[in-house]
C-alpha positions in Angstrom: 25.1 -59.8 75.3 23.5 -59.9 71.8 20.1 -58.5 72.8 22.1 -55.1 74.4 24.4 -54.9 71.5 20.8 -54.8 69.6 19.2 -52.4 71.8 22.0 -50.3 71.2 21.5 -50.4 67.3 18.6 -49.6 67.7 19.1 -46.6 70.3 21.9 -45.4 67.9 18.8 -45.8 64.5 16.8 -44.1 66.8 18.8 -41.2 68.1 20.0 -41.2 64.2 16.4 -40.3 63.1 15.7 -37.4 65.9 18.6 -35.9 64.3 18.0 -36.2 60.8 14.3 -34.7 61.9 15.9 -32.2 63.8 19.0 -30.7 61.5 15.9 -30.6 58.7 14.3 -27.6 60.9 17.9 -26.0 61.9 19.4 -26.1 58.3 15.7 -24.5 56.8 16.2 -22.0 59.5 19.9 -20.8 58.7 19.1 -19.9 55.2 17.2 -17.0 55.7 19.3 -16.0 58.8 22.0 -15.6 56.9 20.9 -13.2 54.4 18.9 -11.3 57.2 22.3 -11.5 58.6 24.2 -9.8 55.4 21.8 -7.0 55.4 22.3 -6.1 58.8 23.8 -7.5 62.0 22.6 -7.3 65.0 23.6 -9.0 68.6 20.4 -10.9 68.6 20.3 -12.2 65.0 24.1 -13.2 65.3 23.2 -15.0 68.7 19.8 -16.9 66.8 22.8 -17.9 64.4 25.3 -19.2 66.7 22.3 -21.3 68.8 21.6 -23.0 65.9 25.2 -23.8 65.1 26.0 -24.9 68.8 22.7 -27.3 68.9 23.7 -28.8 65.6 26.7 -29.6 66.7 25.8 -31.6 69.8 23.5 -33.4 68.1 25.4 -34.8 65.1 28.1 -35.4 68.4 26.3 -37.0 70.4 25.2 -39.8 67.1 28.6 -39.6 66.3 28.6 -37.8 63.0 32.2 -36.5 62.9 32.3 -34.5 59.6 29.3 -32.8 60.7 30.5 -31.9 63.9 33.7 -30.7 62.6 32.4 -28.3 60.3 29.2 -26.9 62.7 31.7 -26.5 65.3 33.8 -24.6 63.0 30.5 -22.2 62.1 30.0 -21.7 65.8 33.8 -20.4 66.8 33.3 -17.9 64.0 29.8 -16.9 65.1 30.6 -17.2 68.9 33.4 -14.2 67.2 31.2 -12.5 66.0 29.3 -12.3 68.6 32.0 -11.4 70.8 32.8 -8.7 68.5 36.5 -10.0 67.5 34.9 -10.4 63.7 32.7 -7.9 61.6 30.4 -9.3 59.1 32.0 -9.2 55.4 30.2 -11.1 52.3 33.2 -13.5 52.2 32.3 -14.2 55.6 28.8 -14.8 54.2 30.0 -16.8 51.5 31.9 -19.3 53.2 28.8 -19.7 55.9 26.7 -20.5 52.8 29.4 -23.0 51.7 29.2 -24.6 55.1 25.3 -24.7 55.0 25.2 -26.4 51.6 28.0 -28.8 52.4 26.0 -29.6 55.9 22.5 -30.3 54.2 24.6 -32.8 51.6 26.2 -34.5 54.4 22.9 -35.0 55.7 21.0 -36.5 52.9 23.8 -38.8 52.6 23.3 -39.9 55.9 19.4 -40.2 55.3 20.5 -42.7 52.5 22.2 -44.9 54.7 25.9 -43.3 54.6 28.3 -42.2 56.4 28.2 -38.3 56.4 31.5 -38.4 55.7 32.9 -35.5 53.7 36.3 -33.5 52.8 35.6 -30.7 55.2 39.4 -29.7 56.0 39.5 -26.8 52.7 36.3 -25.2 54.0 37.3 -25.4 58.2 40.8 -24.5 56.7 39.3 -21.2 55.5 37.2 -20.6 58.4 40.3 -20.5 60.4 42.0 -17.9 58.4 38.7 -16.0 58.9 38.9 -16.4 62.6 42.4 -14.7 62.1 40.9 -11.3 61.7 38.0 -9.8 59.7 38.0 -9.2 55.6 37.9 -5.9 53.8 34.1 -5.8 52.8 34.6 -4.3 49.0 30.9 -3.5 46.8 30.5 -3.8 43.8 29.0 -1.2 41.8 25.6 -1.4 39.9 25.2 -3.6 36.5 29.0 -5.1 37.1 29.2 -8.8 37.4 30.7 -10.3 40.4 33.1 -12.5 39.7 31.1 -15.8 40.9 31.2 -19.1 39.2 28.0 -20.8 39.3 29.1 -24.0 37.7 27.4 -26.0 35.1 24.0 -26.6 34.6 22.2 -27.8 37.6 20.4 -31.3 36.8 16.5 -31.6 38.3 16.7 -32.4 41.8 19.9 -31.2 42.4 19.9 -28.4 45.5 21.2 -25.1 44.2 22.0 -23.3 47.6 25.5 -22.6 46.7 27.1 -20.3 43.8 29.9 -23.1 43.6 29.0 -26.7 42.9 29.1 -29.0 46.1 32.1 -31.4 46.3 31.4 -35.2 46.6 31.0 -37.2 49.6 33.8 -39.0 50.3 36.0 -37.7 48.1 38.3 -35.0 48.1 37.0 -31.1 47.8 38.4 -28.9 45.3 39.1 -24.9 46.2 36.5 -22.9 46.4 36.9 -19.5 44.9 35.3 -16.9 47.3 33.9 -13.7 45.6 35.9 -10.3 46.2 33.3 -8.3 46.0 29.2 -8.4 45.4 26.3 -6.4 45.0 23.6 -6.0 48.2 21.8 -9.3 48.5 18.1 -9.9 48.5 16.0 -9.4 51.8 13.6 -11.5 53.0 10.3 -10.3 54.9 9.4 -13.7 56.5 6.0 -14.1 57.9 5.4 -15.8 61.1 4.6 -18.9 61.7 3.3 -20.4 65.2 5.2 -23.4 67.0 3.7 -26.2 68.8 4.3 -29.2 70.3 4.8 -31.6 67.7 4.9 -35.4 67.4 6.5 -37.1 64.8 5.4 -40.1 63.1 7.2 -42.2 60.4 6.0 -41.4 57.2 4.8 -44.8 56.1 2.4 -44.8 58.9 1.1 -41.3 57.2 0.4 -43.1 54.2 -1.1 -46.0 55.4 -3.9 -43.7 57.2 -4.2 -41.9 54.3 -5.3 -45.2 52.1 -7.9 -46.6 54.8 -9.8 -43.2 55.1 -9.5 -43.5 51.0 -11.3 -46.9 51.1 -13.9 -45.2 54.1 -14.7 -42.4 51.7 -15.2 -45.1 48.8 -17.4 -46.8 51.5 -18.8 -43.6 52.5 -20.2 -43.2 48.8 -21.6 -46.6 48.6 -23.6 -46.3 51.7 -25.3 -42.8 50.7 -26.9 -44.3 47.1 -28.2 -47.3 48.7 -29.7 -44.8 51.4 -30.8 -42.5 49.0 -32.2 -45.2 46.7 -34.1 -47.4 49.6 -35.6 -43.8 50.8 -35.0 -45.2 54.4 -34.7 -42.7 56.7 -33.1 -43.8 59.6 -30.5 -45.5 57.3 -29.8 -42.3 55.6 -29.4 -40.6 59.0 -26.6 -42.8 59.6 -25.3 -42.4 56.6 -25.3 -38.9 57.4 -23.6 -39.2 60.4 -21.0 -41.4 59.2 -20.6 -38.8 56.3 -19.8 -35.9 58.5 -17.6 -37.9 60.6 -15.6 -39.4 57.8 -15.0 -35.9 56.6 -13.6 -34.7 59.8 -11.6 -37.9 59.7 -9.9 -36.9 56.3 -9.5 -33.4 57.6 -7.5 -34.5 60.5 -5.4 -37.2 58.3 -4.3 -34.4 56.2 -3.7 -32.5 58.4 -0.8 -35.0 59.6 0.7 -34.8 56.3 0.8 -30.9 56.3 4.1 -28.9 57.0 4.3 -25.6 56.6 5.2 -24.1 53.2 7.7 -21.7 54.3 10.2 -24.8 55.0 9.7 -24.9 51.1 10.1 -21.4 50.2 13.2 -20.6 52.8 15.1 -23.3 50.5 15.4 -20.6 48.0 17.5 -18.1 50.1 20.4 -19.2 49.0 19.5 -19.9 45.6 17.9 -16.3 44.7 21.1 -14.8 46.8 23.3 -16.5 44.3 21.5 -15.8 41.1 21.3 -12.2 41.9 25.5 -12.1 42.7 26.1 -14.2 39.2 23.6 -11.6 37.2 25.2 -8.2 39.5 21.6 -7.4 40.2 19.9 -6.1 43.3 17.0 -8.4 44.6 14.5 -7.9 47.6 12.7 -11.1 48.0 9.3 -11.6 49.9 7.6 -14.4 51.7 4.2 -14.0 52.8 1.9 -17.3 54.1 4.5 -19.2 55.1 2.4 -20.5 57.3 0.0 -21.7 54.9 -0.1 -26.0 55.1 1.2 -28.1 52.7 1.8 -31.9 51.5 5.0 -33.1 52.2 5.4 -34.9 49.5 3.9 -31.8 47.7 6.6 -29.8 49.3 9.7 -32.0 48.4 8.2 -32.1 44.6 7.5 -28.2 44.0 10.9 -27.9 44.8 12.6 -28.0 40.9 9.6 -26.3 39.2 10.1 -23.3 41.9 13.3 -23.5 41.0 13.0 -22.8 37.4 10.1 -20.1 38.0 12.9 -18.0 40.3 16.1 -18.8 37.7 13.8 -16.7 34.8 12.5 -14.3 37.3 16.4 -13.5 38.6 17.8 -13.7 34.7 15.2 -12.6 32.6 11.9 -11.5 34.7 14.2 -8.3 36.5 16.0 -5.9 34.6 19.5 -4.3 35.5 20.0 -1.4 38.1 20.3 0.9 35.3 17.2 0.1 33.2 15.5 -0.1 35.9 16.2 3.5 37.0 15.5 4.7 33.5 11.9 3.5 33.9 11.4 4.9 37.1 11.6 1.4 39.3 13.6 1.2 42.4 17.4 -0.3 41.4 16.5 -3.1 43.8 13.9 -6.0 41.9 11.3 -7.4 43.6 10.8 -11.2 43.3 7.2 -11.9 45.7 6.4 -15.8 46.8 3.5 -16.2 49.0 0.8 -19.0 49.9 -2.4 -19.3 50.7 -5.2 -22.1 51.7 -8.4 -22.2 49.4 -11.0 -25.3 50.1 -8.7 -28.2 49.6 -6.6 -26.5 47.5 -3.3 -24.8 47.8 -2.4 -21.4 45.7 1.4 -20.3 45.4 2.2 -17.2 43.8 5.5 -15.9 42.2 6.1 -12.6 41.2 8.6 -10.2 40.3 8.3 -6.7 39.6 10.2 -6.9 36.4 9.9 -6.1 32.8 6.5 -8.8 32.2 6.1 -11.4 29.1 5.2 -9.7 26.1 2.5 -11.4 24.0 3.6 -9.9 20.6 6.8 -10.9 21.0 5.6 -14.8 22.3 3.3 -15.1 19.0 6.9 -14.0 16.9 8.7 -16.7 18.2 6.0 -19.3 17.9 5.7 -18.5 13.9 9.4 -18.4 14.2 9.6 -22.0 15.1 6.6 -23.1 13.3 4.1 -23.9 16.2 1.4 -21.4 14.9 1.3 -19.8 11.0 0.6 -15.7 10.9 -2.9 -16.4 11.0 -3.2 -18.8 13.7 -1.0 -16.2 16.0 -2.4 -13.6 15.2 -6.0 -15.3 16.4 -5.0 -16.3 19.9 -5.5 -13.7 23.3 -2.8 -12.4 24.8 -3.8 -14.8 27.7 -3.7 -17.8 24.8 -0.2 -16.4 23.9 1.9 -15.5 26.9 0.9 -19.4 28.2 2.8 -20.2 25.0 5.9 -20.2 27.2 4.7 -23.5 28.4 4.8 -25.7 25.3 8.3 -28.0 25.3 11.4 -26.3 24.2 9.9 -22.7 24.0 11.7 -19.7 24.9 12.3 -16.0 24.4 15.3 -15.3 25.5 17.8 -13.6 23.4 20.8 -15.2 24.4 21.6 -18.9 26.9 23.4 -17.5 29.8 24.5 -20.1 33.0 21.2 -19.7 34.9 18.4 -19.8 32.1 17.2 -19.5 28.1 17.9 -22.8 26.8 14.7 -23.4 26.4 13.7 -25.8 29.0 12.4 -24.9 32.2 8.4 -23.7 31.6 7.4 -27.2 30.4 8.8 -28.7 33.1 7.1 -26.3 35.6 3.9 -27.4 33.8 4.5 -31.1 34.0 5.9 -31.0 37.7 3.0 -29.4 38.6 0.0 -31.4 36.3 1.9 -34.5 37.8 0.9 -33.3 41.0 -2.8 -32.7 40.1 -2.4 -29.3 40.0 -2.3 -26.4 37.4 -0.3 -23.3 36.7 -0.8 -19.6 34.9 0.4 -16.9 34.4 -0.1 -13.3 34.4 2.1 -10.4 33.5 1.7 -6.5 32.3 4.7 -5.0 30.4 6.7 -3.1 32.2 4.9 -3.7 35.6 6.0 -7.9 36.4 5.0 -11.0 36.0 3.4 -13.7 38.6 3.2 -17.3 38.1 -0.2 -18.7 39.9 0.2 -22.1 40.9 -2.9 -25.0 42.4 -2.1 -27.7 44.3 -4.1 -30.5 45.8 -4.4 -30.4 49.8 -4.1 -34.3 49.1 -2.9 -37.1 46.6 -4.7 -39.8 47.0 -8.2 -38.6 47.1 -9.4 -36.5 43.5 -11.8 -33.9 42.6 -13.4 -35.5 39.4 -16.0 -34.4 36.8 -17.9 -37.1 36.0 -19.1 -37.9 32.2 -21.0 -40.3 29.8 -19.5 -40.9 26.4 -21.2 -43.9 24.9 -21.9 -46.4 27.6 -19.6 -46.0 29.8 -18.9 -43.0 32.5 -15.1 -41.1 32.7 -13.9 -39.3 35.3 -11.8 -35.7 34.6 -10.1 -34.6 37.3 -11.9 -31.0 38.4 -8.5 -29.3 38.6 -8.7 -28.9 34.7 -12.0 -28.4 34.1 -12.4 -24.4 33.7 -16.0 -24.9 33.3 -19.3 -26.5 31.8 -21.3 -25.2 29.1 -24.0 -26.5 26.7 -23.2 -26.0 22.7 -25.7 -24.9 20.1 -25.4 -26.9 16.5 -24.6 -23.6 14.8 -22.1 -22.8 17.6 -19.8 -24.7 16.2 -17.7 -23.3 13.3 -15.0 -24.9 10.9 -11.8 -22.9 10.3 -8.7 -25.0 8.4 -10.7 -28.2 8.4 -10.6 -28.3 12.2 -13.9 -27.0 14.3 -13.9 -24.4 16.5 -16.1 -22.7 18.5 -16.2 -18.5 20.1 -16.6 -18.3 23.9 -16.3 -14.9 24.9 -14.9 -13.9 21.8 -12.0 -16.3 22.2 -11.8 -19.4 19.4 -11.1 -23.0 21.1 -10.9 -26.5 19.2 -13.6 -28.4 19.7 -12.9 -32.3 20.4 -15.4 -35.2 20.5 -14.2 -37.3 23.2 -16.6 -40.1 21.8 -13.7 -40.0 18.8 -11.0 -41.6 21.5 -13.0 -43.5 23.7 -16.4 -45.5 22.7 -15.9 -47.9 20.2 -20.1 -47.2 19.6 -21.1 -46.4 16.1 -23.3 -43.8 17.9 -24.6 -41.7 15.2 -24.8 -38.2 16.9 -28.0 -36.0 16.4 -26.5 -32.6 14.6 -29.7 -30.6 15.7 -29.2 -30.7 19.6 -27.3 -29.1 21.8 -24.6 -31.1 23.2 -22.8 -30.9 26.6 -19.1 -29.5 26.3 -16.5 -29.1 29.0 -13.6 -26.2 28.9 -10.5 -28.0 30.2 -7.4 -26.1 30.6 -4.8 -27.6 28.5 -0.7 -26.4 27.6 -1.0 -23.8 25.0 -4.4 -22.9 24.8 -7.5 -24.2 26.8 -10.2 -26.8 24.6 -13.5 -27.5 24.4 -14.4 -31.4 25.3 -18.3 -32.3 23.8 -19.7 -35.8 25.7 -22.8 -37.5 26.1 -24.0 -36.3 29.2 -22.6 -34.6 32.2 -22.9 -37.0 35.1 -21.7 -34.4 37.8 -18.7 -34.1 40.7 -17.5 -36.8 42.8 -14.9 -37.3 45.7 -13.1 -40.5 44.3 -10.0 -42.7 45.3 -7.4 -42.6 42.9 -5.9 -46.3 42.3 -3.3 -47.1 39.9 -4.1 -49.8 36.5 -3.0 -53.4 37.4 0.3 -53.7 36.8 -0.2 -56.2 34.1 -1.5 -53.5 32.0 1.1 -51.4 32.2 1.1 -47.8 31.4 -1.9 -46.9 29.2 -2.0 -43.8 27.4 -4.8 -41.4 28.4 -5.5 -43.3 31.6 -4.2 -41.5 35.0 -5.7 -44.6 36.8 -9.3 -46.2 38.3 -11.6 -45.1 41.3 -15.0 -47.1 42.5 -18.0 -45.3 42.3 -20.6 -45.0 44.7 -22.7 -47.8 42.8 -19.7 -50.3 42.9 -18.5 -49.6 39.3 -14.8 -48.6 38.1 -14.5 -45.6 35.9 -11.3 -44.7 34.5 -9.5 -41.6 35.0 -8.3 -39.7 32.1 -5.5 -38.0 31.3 -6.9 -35.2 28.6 -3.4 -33.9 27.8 -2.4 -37.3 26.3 -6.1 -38.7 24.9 -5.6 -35.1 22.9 -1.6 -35.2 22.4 
C-alpha cells in the first residue's frame, strides 16, 4: 500500500512539473494575444485566445490546482462569449483579462515554490461575471489626457510588472481592483515567427551538470594541444585536432540545450509597455523582431529587470506626448523597437524608441551639476563619453520623479545586471530622431572569452567582452593633464592606468623609452587605457569561483586553468580601478 501511495506522489510531482512547463508557454503566449486582441478582433484571434484558456484549465484540473482552474475557466466563458458573439471587446474587458493573466502567472510561481496556488480569486471571477452580463461602453480617451490608472508604488527588482494594479497576495484576501473608464489605443506588437518542434525537456540541473564536464573537456582540450604543439608529434597533434573539433561541436550542442527562444523574454513586456503607455496617456506601437533568436535561460530570466528599466524611460521619458510629437512632424503613435540577433557566441539585443534622444549637452550640465566632472573636464569628453554618463550610480536627467521613472536609479542597474552577466551595454541616440540601447550577452556562462596578459611575473586573464581593443603606446604618447596621465586616441583623451600599480608586488622599474602594450577596456562613464607587460593573447577558459575560504576578493571575478596547467586569475577591471 505504501509503495502505490508513493507512485502516486510521485505521478502527482510529475504531472505537477508538465504543468508548470506547460502554463510557462501558454501564459508567454497570452500576453501578446491580448493586445493583438485590443487592436482588433477577429474570430480567429479570439478562438487562439479561448484554446489557450480551455487547455490551461484542464491542466491545472486535472493536478488539482483549484484557484487556477477557477479563474481560467472564468477567462474561457467570457472568451467562449466572445466568440459566440454575445460580448464585444471593450478595454475593461481587456483590463480585467490582464488582471487574470497576472494573477495566473503569480499563482503559478507560487506553486513552483512549493505552494499551494491558492489565491483570493472570487473579486476578479466576481467581475468577470458581471462582464458576462452584457458588454461595456468602450469610452477613448483623448490625446495627452491621463487615464485614470493607478500603477501602485514603486515596483522592487524582480517583481513582474504585467499589471497597472499591484497583484494581491497569495493566500490572502484581494482588495478591489479599480478598472480604467477610459484609455488611449494600446501599443501593437509585430511578432516575428518563430518555428515549433518537437521538444524534450530535461531538468535543469542535468543542463548544468553537462555544461561543467564539457568545461573541464575544453580545459583538457587546451592541455592536450600545447603538449602536442610543444612535442612537434604529429600524429599526436592529429588527435588533438580531432578531439578539438569534436569537443567544439560538443559545446555547440550543450548550449544549444540551454537555449530558449528570446521572444518568451521579450513577450513578458506586453503588458508592462501596455500599462506604462495608459499611466503616461501616450500612444505606443511596439516591435519585436528575432524572436527567434536563442538565448540562455538563465540569461533570459536575468535580463528580465534591466529590460525593464530600459522600457520604463523609453515609455516616460524616451517618447514624447501626442501633441509634441505632431509639432515635430512624428506620427502621434511612439515607437518603442526590441529585436535580437545571434553574432559568434554572442547575443545582441537592441532597444529603441523613436523619441526625443539623450542630449549630450544637457548630460555634461547635470554631471557639473552634481560634481562628477568640473567645466573643464565636461567640456573634454565626446558626446559618446557623455550620453554613457547616464550610466554612473544615481545619475539622471529627468526634470521631475513621476511613478514609472526619474529617481535616478535604473541606468546603473542596467549596467550592473548586464556586466554581471558578462556582457556589455551602449547606447546610441540623435536628438530628435530616438534612442537605442545595444546590449552583448554571452551565448554561455560558464565558459569565457579572455585576453590574456603579463604584468610582472604572473599572467591575468580580462574577459574579451570588455576589451574594445589592443594598441601599443609611444613614451611621448602619454600626456599629463591635472596630475593624472592621459593619452589622445582618435582625438578622444582616456586615463591611462598601470595595472602593474594594483597587481605585482615587483619593484619592476619600467623602461620610459619603449613602447609599452596598452589595452582599451570599456568601463562605466568613459572607456580607459590599461598598459601591461606583455600581451599574452586570447583564450577559451573555464570560469571557477575562489575557494570559499577566501571569500570575496576585490578585483578577482574568479580562476580558470591554462593550457600549461597553471591558474590565472580573472579580473574584475571595474573594481581593481573603482
Amino acid at each position: 500500500m505504501a509503495e502505490i501511495d508513493d507512485f502516486e506522489a510521485q505521478l502527482l510531482a510529475q504531472m505537477r512539473q508538465d504543468f508548470l512547463a506547460e502554463s510557462l508557454d501558454i501564459l508567454d503566449r497570452l500576453g501578446p494575444l491580448l493586445v493583438e486582441l485590443e487592436r482588433g478582433s477577429t474570430p480567429d484571434l479570439i478562438n487562439s485566445i479561448f484554446r489557450e484558456m480551455h487547455t490551461l484549465k484542464g491542466t491545472a484540473g486535472f493536478v488539482g490546482l483549484e484557484s487556477i482552474t477557477s479563474l481560467a475557466h472564468k477567462l474561457e466563458d467570457v472568451f467562449g462569449a466572445l466568440r459566440d458573439e454575445q460580448l464585444i471587446v471593450t478595454p475593461n474587458l481587456v483590463d480585467d483579462a490582464f488582471a487574470g493573466i497576472q494573477l495566473l502567472t503569480a499563482m503559478r510561481e507560487n506553486v513552483l515554490n512549493g505552494g499551494t496556488g491558492e489565491a483570493d480569486v472570487a473579486s476578479l471571477v466576481a467581475r468577470l461575471d458581471a462582464t458576462l452580463q452584457g458588454p461595456q461602453p468602450d469610452l477613448e480617451i483623448p490625446d495627452g489626457e491621463k487615464a485614470p490608472v493607478e500603477l501602485g508604488p514603486e515596483p522592487v527588482p524582480g517583481q513582474d510588472e504585467t499589471l497597472a494594479a499591484p497583484l494581491p497576495p497569495i493566500d490572502q484576501p484581494e482588495p478591489p481592483i479599480e478598472t480604467p473608464s477610459r484609455s488611449p489605443p494600446p501599443p501593437t506588437f509585430a511578432l516575428a515567427p518563430s518555428a515549433t518542434s518537437a521538444t524534450l525537456r530535461v531538468p535543469v540541473e542535468t543542463m548544468d551538470t553537462m555544461m561543467e564536464l564539457v568545461g573541464e573537456l575544453i580545459t583538457a582540450r587546451n592541455a592536450l594541444l600545447t603538449i602536442a604543439e610543444r612535442l612537434r608529434d604529429e600524429p599526436l597533434m592529429d588527435n588533438a585536432s580531432v578531439i578539438s573539433r569534436l569537443t567544439r561541436e560538443l559545446q555547440t550542442a550543450v548550449t544549444s540545450v540551454r537555449l530558449v527562444p528570446v521572444e518568451r523574454l521579450f513577450n513578458r513586456f506586453t503588458g508592462v509597455v501596455r500599462n506604462m503607455a495608459r499611466e503616461r496617456g501616450k500612444r505606443v506601437r511596439m516591435v519585436i523582431e528575432g524572436g527567434d533568436t536563442p538565448l540562455d535561460r538563465t540569461i533570459s530570466e536575468q535580463m528580465y529587470d534591466p529590460l525593464i528599466h530600459l522600457l520604463r524611460n523609453a515609455v516616460d521619458h524616451g517618447l514624447e506626448p501626442a501633441a509634441e510629437r505632431q509639432r515635430a512632424g512624428k506620427p502621434k503613435e511612439g515607437t518603442i523597437r526590441m529585436s535580437a540577433e545571434r553574432r559568434g557566441d554572442n547575443v545582441i539585443l537592441r532597444i529603441s524608441d523613436d523619441g526625443g534622444g539623450i542630449d549630450p549637452d544637457r548630460v555634461r550640465r547635470v554631471a557639473v551639476e552634481r560634481g562628477l566632472y568640473s567645466n573643464e573636464e565636461a567640456a573634454a569628453l565626446s558626446d559618446e563619453q557623455a550620453v554613457h554618463l547616464i550610466f554612473a550610480s544615481g545619475f539622471s536627467t529627468a526634470e521631475q520623479i513621476t511613478d514609472i521613472s526619474g529617481r535616478g536609479v535604473g541606468m546603473d542597474v542596467v549596467a550592473q545586471n548586464v556586466r554581471r552577466l558578462r556582457g556589455n551595454v551602449s547606447v546610441e541616440t540623435s536628438i530628435g530622431q530616438g534612442t537605442t540601447f545595444v546590449i552583448q550577452l554571452p551565448l554561455a556562462l560558464a565558459i569565457l572569452q579572455v585576453q590574456l596578459v603579463r604584468v610582472g611575473e604572473y599572467t591575468y586573464a580580462l574577459p574579451l567582452h570588455i576589451v574594445r581593443e589592443t594598441l601599443h603606446i609611444a613614451p611621448d604618447a602619454i600626456q599629463t593633464m591635472q596630475q593624472s596621465e592621459i593619452i589622445f586616441i582618435r582625438n578622444v583623451a582616456l586615463p591611462v592606468r598601470r595595472l602593474q600599480n594594483w597587481l605585482s608586488n615587483d619593484c619592476i622599474s619600467e623602461t620610459q623609452d619603449r613602447i609599452r602594450p596598452a589595452i582599451v577596456v570599456r568601463l562605466p562613464g568613459r572607456d580607459q587605457v590599461l598598459i601591461v607587460n606583455e600581451l599574452v593573447g586570447k583564450q577559451q577558459v573555464v570560469i571557477k569561483p575562489l575557494c570559499p575560504y577566501l571569500g570575496a576578493v576585490p578585483g578577482v571575478e574568479g580562476t580558470a586553468i591554462l593550457p600549461d596547467g597553471s591558474v590565472t586569475l580573472i579580473l574584475n577591471v571595474e573594481e581593481l580601478i573603482g
